[in-house]
PAMARLO-601216 format. One record per residue (C-alpha): x, z, y; residue number from 1; residue in three letters. Coordinates in nm, 2 decimals, m for minus. Each point is the difference from the previous one (the first is absolute). Layout:
<atoms>
X_Z_Y_NUM_ALA
...
</atoms>
This chain:
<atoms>
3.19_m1.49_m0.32_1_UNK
m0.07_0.36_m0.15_2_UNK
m0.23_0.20_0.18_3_UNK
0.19_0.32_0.12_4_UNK
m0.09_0.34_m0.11_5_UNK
0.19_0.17_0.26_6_UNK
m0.15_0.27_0.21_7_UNK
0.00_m0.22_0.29_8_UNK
m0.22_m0.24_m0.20_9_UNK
m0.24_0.26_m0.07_10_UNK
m0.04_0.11_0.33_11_UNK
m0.12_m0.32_0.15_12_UNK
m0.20_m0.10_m0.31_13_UNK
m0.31_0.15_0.21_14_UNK
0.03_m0.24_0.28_15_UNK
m0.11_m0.30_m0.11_16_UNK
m0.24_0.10_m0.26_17_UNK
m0.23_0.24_0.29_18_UNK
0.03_m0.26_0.23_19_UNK
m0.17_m0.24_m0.26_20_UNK
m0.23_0.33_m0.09_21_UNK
m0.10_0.04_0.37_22_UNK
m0.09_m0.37_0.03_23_UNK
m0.18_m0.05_m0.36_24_UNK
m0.16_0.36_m0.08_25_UNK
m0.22_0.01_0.24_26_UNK
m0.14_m0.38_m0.08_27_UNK
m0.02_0.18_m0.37_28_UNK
m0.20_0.28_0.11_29_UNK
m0.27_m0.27_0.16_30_UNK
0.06_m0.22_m0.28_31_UNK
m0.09_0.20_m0.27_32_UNK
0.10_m0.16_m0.35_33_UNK
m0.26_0.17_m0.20_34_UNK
0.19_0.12_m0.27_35_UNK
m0.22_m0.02_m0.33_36_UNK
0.10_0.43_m0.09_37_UNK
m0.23_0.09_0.27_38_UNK
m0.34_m0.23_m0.06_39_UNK
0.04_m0.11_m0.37_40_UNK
m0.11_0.22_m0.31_41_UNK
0.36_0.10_m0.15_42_UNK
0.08_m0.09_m0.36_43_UNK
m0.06_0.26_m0.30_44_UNK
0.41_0.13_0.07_45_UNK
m0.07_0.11_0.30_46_UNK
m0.15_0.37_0.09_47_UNK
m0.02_0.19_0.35_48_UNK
0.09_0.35_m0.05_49_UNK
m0.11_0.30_0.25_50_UNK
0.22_0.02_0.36_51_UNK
0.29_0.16_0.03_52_UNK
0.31_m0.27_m0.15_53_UNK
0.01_m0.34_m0.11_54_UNK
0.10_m0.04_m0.35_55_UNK
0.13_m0.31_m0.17_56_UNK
0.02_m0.01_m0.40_57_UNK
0.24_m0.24_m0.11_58_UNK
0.12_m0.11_m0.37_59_UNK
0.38_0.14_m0.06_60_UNK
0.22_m0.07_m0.20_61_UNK
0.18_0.24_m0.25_62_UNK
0.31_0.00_0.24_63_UNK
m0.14_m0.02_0.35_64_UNK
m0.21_0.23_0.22_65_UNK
m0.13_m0.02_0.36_66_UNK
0.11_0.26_0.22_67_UNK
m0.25_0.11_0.32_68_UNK
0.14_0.22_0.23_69_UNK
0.17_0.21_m0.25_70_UNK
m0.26_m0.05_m0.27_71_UNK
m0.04_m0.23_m0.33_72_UNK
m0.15_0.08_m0.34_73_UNK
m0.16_m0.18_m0.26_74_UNK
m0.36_0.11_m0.16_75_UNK
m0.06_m0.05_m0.37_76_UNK
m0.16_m0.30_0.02_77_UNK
0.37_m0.17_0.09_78_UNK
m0.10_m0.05_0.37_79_UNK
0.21_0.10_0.30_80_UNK
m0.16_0.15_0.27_81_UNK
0.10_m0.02_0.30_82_UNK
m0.21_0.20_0.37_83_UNK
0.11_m0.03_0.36_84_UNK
m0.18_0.20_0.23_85_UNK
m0.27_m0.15_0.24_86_UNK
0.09_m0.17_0.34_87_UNK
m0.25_0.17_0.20_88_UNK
m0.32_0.16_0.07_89_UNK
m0.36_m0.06_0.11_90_UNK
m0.29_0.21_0.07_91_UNK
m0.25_m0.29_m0.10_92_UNK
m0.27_m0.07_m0.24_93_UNK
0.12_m0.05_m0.34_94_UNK
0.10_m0.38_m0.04_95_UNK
m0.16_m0.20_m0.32_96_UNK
0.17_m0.32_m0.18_97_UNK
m0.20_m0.28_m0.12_98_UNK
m0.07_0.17_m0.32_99_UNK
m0.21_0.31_0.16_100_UNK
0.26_0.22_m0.05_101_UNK
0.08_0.28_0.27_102_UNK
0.31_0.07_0.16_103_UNK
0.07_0.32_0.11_104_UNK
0.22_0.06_0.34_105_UNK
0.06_0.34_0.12_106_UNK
0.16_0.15_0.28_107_UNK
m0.01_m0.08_0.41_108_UNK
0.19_m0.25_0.19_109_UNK
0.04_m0.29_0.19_110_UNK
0.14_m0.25_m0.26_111_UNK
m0.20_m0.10_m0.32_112_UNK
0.05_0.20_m0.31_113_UNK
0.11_m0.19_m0.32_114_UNK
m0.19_0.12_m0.30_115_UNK
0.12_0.02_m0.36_116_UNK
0.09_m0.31_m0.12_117_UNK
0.06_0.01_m0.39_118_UNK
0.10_m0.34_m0.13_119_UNK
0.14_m0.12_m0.36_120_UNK
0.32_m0.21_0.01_121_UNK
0.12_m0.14_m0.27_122_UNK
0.32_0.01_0.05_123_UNK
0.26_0.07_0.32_124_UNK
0.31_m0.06_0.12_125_UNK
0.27_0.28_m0.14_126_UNK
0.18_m0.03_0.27_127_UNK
m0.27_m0.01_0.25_128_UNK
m0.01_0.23_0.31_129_UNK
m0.27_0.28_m0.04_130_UNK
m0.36_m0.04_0.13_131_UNK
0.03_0.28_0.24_132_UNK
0.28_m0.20_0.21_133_UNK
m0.18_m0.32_0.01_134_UNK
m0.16_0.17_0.37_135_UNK
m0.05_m0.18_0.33_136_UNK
0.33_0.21_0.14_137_UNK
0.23_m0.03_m0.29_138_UNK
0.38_m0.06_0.09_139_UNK
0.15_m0.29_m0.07_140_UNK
0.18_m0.07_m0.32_141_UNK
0.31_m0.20_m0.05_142_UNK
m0.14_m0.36_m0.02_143_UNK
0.13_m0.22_m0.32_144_UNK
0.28_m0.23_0.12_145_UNK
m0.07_m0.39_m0.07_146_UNK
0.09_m0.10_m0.37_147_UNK
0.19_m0.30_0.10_148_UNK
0.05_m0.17_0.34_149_UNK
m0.14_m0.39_m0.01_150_UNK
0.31_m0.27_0.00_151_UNK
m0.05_m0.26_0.27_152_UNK
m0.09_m0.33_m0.15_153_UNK
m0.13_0.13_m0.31_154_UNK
m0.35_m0.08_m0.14_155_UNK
m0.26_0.24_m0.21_156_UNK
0.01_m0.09_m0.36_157_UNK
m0.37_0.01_0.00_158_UNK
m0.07_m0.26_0.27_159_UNK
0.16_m0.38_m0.14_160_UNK
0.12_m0.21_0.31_161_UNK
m0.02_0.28_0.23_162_UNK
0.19_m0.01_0.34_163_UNK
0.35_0.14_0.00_164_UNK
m0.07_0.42_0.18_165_UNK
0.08_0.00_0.36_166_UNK
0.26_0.22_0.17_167_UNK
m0.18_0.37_0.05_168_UNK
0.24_0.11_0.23_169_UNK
m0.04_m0.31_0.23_170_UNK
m0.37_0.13_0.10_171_UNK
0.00_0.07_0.35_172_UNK
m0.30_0.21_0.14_173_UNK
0.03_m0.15_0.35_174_UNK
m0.16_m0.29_m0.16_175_UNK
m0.31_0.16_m0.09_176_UNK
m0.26_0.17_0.21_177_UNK
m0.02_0.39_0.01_178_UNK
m0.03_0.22_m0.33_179_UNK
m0.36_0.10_m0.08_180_UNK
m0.15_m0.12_0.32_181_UNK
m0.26_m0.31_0.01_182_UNK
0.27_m0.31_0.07_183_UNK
m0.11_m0.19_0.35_184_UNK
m0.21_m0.33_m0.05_185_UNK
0.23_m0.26_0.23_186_UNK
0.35_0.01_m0.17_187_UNK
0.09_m0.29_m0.10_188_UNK
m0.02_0.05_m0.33_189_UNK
m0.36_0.12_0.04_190_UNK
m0.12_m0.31_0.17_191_UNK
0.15_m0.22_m0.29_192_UNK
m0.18_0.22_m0.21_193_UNK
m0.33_m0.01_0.16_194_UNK
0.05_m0.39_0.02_195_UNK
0.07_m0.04_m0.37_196_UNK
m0.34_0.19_m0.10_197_UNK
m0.17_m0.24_0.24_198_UNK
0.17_m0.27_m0.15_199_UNK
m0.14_0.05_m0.34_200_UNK
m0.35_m0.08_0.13_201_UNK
m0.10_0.33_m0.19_202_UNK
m0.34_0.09_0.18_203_UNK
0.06_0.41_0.15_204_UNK
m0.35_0.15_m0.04_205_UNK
m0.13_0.12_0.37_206_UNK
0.00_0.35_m0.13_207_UNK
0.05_0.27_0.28_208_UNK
0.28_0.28_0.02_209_UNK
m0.11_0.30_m0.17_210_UNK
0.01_0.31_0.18_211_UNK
0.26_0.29_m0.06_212_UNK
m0.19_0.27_m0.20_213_UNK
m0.10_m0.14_m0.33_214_UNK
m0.34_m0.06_m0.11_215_UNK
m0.18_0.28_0.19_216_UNK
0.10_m0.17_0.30_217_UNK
m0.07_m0.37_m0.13_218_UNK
m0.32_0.04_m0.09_219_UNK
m0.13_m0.40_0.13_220_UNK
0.28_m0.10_m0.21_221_UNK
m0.05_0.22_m0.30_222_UNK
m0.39_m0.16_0.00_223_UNK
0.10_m0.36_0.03_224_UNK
0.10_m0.06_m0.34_225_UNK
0.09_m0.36_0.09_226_UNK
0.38_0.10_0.11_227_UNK
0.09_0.20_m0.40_228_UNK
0.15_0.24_0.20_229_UNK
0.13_0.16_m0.32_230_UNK
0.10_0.35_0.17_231_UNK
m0.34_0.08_0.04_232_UNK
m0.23_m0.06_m0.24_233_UNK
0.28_m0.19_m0.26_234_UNK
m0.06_m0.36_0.03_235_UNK
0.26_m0.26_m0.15_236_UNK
0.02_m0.36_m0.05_237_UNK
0.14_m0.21_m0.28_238_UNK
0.33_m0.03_0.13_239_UNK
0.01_0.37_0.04_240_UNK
0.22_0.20_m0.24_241_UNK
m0.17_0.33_m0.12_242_UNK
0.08_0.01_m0.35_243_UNK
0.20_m0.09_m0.28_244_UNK
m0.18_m0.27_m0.26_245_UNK
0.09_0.16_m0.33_246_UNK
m0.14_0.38_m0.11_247_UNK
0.26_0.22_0.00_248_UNK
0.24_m0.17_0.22_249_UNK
0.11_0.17_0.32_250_UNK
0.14_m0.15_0.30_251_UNK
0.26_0.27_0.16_252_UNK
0.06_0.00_0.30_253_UNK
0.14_0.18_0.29_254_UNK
m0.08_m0.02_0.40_255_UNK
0.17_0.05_0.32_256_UNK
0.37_m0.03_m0.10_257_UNK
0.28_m0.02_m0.06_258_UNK
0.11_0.35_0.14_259_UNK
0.20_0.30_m0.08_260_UNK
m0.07_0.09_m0.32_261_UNK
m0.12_m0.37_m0.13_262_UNK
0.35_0.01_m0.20_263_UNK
m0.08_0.29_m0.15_264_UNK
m0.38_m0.20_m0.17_265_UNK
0.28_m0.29_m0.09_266_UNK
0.21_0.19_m0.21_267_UNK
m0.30_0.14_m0.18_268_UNK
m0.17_m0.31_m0.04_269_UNK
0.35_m0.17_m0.15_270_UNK
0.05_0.32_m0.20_271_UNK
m0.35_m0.08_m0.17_272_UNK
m0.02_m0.32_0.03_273_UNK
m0.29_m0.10_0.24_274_UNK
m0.05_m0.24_0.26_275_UNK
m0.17_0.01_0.28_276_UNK
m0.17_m0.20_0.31_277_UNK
0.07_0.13_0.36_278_UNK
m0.16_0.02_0.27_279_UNK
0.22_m0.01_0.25_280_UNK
0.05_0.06_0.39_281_UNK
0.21_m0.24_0.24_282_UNK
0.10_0.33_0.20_283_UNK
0.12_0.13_m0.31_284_UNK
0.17_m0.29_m0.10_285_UNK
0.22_0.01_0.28_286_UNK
0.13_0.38_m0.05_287_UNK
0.02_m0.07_m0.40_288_UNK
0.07_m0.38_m0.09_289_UNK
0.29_0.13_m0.26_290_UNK
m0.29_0.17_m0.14_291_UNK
m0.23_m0.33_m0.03_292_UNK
0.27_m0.18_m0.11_293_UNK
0.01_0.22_m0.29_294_UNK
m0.34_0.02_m0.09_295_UNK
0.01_m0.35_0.01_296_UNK
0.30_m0.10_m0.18_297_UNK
m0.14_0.25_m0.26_298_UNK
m0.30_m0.18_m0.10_299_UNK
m0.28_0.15_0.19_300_UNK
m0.25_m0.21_0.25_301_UNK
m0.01_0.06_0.34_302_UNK
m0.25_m0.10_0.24_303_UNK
m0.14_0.08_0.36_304_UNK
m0.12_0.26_0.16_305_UNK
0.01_m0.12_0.34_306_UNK
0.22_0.16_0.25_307_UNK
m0.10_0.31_0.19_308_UNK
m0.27_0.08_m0.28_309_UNK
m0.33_m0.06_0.25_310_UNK
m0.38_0.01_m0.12_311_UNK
m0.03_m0.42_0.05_312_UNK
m0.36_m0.01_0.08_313_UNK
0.10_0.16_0.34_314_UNK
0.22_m0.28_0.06_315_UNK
m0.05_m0.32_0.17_316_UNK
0.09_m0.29_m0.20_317_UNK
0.33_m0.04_0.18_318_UNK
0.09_0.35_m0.07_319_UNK
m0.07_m0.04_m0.35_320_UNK
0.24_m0.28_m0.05_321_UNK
0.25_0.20_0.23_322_UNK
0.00_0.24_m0.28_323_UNK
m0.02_m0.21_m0.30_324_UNK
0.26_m0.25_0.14_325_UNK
0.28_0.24_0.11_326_UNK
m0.04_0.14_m0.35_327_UNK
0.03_m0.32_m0.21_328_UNK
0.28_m0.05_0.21_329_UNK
0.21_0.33_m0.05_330_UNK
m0.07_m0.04_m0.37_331_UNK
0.18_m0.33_0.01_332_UNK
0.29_0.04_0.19_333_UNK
0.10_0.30_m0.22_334_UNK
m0.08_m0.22_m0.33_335_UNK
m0.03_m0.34_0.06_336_UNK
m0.38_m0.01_m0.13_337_UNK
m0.34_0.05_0.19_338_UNK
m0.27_0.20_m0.21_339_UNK
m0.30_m0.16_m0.07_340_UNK
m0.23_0.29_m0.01_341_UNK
m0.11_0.32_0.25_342_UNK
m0.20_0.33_m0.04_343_UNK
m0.15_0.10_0.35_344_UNK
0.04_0.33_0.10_345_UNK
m0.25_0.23_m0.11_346_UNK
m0.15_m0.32_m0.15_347_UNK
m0.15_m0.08_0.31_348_UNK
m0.06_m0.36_m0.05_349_UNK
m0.32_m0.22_0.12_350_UNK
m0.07_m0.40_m0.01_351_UNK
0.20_m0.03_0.32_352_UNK
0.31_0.19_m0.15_353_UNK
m0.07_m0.15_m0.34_354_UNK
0.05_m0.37_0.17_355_UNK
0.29_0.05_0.24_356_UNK
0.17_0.14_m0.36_357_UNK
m0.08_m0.24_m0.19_358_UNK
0.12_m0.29_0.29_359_UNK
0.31_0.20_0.04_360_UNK
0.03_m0.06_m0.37_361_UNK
m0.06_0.35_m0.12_362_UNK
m0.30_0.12_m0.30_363_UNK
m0.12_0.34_0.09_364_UNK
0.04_0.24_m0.28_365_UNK
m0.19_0.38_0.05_366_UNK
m0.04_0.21_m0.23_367_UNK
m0.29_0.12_m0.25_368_UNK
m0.30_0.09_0.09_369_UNK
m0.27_0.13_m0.19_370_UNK
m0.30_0.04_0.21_371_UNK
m0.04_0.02_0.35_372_UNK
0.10_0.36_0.04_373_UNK
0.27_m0.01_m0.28_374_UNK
0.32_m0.18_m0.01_375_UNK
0.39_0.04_m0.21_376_UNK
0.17_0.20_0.26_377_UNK
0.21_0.26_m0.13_378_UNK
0.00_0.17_0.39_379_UNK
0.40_0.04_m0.06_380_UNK
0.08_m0.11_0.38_381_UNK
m0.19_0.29_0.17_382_UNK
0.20_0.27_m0.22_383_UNK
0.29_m0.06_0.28_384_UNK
m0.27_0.07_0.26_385_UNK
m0.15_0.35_m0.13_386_UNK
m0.38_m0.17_m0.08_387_UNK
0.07_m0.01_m0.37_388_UNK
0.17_0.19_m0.23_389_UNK
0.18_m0.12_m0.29_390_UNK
m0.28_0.14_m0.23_391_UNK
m0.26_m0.19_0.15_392_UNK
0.21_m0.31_m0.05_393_UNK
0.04_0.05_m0.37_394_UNK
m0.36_0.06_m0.01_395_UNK
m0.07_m0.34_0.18_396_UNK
0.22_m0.15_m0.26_397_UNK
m0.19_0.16_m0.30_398_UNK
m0.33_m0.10_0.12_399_UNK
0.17_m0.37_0.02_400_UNK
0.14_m0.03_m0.31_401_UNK
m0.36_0.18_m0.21_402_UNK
m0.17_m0.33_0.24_403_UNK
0.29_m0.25_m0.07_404_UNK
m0.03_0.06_m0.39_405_UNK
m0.40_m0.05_m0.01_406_UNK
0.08_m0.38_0.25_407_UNK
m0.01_m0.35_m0.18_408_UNK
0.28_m0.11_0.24_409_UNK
0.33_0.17_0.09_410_UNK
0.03_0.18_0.32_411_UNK
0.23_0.04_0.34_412_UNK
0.09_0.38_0.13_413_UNK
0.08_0.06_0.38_414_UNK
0.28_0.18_0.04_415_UNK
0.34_0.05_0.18_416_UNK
0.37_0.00_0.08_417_UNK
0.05_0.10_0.37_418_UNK
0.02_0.36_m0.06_419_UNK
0.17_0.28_m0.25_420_UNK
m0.29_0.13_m0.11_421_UNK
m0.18_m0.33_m0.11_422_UNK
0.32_m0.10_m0.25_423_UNK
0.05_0.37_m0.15_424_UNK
m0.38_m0.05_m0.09_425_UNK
0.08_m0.28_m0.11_426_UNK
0.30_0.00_m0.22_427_UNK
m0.10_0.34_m0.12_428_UNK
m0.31_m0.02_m0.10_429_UNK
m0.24_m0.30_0.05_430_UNK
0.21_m0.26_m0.17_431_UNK
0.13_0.24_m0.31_432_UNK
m0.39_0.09_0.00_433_UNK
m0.10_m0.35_m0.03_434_UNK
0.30_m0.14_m0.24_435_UNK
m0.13_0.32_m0.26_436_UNK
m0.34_m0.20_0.02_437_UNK
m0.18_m0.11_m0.30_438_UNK
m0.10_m0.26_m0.06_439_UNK
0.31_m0.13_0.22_440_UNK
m0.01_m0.10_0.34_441_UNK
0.17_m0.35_0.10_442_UNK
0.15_0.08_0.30_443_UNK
0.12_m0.29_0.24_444_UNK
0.09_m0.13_0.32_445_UNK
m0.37_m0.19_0.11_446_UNK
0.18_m0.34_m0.02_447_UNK
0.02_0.06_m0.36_448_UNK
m0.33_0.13_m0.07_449_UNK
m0.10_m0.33_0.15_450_UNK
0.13_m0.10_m0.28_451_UNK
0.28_m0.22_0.24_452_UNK
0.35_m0.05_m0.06_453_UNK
0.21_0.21_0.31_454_UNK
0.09_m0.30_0.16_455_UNK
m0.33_m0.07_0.07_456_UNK
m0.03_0.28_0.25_457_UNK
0.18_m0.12_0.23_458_UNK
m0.04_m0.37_0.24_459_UNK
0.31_m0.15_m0.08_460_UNK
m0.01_0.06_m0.35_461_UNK
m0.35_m0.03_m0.09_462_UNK
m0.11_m0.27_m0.25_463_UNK
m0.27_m0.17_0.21_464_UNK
m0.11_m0.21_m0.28_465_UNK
m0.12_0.27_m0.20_466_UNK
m0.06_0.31_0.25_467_UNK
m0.16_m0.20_0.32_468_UNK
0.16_0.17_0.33_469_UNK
m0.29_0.23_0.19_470_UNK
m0.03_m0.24_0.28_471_UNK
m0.22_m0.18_m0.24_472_UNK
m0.21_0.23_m0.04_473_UNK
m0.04_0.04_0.37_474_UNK
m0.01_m0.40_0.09_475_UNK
m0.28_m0.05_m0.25_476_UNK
m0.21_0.31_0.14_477_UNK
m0.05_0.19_m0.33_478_UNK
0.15_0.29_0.11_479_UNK
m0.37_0.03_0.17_480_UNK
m0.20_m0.18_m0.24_481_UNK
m0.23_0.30_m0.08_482_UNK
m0.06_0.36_0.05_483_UNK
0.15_0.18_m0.27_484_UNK
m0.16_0.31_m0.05_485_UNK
0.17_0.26_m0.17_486_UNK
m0.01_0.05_m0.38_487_UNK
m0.02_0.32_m0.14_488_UNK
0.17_0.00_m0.34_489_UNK
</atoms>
């Protein structure tokens, strides 16, 4: 099925993604994701400039330009620059990055001011949208209709012995529990769930609930190191994923999908080539399982992201496997495989959550952090909500990449698909940014930074022999063997 681009289409395109907005960006706000551009010394590239615009310099080539608001021109040095003009004002004190450097804001106002953001790409997207639409209010765009609709019965070409794909258009929402909202604990379905996790004898660490409001609100929890809560403080285990073995490899991937404009990231990413893991939401996966299909049948790995998108270490342990079974179970009945990993939202993951996971047969995979203040997220989801601008993004991602090039391991990057402004980033900027990159970038779904064949991302087709399921992990206790503190590379 092609997604339509009728007017109609467009109109209702709002509805689903605010109510997922309403439900996820205030848990973002408490959750914050610590973006490295705001708390890491940026790489030599990047300069802040004096208040007033945010300007992004960007490699062109001979035929192409960037066009903002009316505006393009290249300088002598063969650079495009492109401004945008700020998204607000502040009356505060001066702001000052990680370097020492000052930025200036100017003006009064409730909202924050965003300062000059002057950033070097290497290369962008010619047919990108301008910087200056990328805004929190932007109209909607004509989405990118599906490349190709999945046959039943057929299998990826990348997956040997897979299961024939499902019927998409048999899914019937009645059969699953609201969109976005926590599912109840006593369906049926539940109570199988909750009896299979018992039945694997995997021992759930007597970890109490955290509370809503982050660390500042946690702060017995934050202190007791024994529970690697890993959104405060950044404490992983070994059968967490945070990184990609080999230097220079990066593990793509996108969160919260699929959505709207998730065809629109597709056709790029076939265009040049790239596959990618995602992260992806049951509730989402019932209002786009065309859209699945197609990122599946096209090579790319998906995986859980349970199914209303809830900080887990407020859950009880029954609410956890609500979420993480109703999501497992989605994926499968739209193509005919169960994912064997998840990324918690916001990363929020402790020994409790890290062992219900790992019984339910899922590896956590987060995504880099280099100290405890500092971690690889670009910040693209809170464009859509007015808290970032597009030029602090693309400073986020500069500060990454000047870290990522300096690591002895490859990396993972947060960022997402759910909304507009998140892809256009994307497509037109990050990913031809990082593909100009030398030395080169291997960018990969995280199955295959693993160094795993595809199959192997998934239950049914997993080679056991060679890639030992996670419940193994969790059975023999080594998920908790040790405290792992965090390494700063």
């Amino acid at each position: 099925m092609k997604i339509p681009q009728s007017a109609a289409f467009l109109a209702v395109l709002p509805v689903l993604v605010v109510a997922h907005l309403e439900n996820v960006g205030a848990r973002h706000a408490r959750h914050n994701h610590n973006p490295i551009g705001a708390r890491q010394a940026a790489p030599s590239a990047l300069t802040l400039a004096a208040a007033g615009s945010t300007t992004v310099t960007g490699t062109s080539s001979p035929s192409s330009s960037i066009s903002v608001a009316g505006t393009a021109f290249a300088n002598s040095s063969g650079r495009t620059s492109v401004t945008t003009p700020p998204t607000g004002t502040s009356s505060g004190t001066p702001a000052t990055t990680a370097a020492g450097a000052a930025v200036t804001t100017t003006g009064t106002g409730t909202s924050a001011a965003t300062p000059t953001i002057s950033v070097s790409l290497r290369a962008t997207n010619p047919t990108a949208i301008p910087l200056a639409s990328i805004v929190s209010n932007q109209p909607s765009a004509a989405t990118i209709p599906l490349d190709s609709t999945a046959v039943v019965g057929a299998t990826p070409t990348a997956i040997a012995n897979a299961p024939a794909l499902p019927n998409a258009a048999l899914l019937s929402p009645t059969n699953y529990p609201h969109l976005d909202i926590p599912p109840p604990v006593d369906s049926p379905e539940v109570l199988q769930w909750i009896q299979d996790v018992a039945d694997t004898g995997v021992v759930i660490p007597d970890i109490s609930a955290t509370n809503p409001g982050g660390c500042p609100n946690n702060t017995d929890a934050v202190n007791d190191a024994s529970r690697c809560w890993w959104t405060c403080g950044g404490c992983t285990r070994p059968t967490d994923i945070t990184e990609c073995p080999t230097a220079m490899d990066w593990g793509l991937t996108y969160d919260d999908g699929p959505a709207f404009y998730t065809p629109n990231l597709l056709a790029y990413l076939d265009q040049q080539k790239l596959k990618s893991t995602f992260f992806v939401v049951g509730s989402r996966v019932i209002s786009f399982p065309n859209t699945l299909q197609e990122e599946y049948m096209s090579g790319h790995q998906i995986a859980v992201h349970t199914w209303s998108h809830p900080s887990l270490t407020e859950l009880s342990n029954e609410e956890i496997i609500a979420e993480l079974g109703w999501s497992k179970k989605v994926i499968k009945d739209v193509l005919g495989v169960t994912p064997n990993m998840m990324r918690p939202p916001f990363g929020d993951i402790d020994d409790r959550v890290r062992a219900i996971s790992l019984a339910m047969g899922l590896t956590p995979v987060i995504w880099t952090r280099i100290s405890p203040l500092a971690t690889f997220d670009t910040d693209d989801f809170n464009i859509a909500g007015g808290s970032t601008s597009v030029g602090q993004v693309l400073q986020n991602w500069e500060n990454i990449i000047g870290n990522a090039t300096t690591r002895d391991t490859g990396f993972i990057v947060l960022e997402h698909d759910l909304f507009e402004q998140s892809v256009e980033v994307a497509t037109g900027y990050i990913l031809p940014d990082a593909q100009a990159h030398n030395p080169p970038f291997t960018i990969q779904p995280v199955i295959s930074c693993l160094n795993q064949d595809m199959a192997n991302a998934y239950i049914e087709t997993n080679n056991n022999a060679t890639n030992p399921p996670a419940i193994s992990a969790a059975v023999s206790g080594k998920y908790r063997m040790v405290f792992t503190p965090l390494v700063v590379r």
